[in-house]
C-alpha positions in Angstrom: -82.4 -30.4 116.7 -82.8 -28.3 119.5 -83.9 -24.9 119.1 -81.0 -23.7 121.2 -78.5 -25.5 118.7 -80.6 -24.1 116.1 -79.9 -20.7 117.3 -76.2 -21.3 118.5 -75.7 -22.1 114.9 -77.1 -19.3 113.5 -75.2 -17.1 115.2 -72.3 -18.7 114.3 -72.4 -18.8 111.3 -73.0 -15.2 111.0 -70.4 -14.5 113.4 -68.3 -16.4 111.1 -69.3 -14.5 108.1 -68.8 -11.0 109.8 -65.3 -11.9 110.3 -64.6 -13.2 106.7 -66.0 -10.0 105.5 -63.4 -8.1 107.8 -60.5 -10.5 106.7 -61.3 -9.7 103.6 -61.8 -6.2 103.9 -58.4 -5.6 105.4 -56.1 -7.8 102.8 -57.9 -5.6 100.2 -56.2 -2.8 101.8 -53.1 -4.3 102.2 -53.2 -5.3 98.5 -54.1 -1.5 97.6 -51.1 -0.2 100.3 -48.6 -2.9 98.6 -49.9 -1.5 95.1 -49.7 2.2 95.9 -45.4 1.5 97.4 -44.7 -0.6 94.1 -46.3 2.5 92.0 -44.2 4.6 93.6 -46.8 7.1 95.7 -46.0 5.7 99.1 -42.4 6.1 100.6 -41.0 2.8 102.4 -41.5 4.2 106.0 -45.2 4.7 105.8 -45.6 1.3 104.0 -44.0 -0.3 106.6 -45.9 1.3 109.7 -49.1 1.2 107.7 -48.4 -2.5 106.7 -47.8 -3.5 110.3 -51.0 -1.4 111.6 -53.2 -3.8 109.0 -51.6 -6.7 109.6 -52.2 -6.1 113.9 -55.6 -5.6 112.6 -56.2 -8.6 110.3 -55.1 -10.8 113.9 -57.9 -9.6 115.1 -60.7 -11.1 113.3 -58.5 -14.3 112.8 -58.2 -14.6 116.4 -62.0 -13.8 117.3 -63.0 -16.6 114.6 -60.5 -19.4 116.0 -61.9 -17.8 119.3 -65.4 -18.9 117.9 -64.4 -22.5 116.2 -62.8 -23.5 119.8 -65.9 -22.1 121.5 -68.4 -23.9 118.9 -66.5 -27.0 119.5 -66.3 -26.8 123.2 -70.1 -26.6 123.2 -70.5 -29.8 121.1 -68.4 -31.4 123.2 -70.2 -30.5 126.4 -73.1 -31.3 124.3 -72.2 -35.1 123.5 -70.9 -35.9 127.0 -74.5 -34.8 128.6 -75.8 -37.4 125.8 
């Protein structure tokens, strides 16, 4: 393997790993908002608007890492064709 490849797949992995860890940060928040409005300390309203701020957040990272499959992909392919 090339060390260019080498590299391109390092970094994507790590990219890829960045962006699970932000996934996964932000549903642990929405887990602990959903908690704290079934307990009781957090009125509907605020729920809501802090629900939908999370979940416009959670796009994000989702987006940037089918952003980063399609461009991993896209590489290989241009890779294969120069073949």
């Amino acid at each position: 393997m090339r060390k260019d490849e080498l590299s391109e797949k390092a970094e994507y992995s790590a990219n890829t790993e960045v962006l699970r860890n932000d996934t996964a940060q932000l549903s642990g928040k929405l887990q602990r908002l959903l908690d704290s409005y079934l307990d009781g300390d957090v009125e509907r309203e605020l729920y809501q608007d802090k629900r939908a701020e999370i979940l416009g957040q959670k796009r994000r990272p989702e987006e940037k890492n089918r952003a980063n499959d399609a461009r991993r992909f896209d590489v290989g392919r241009t890779d294969e064709n120069m073949a």
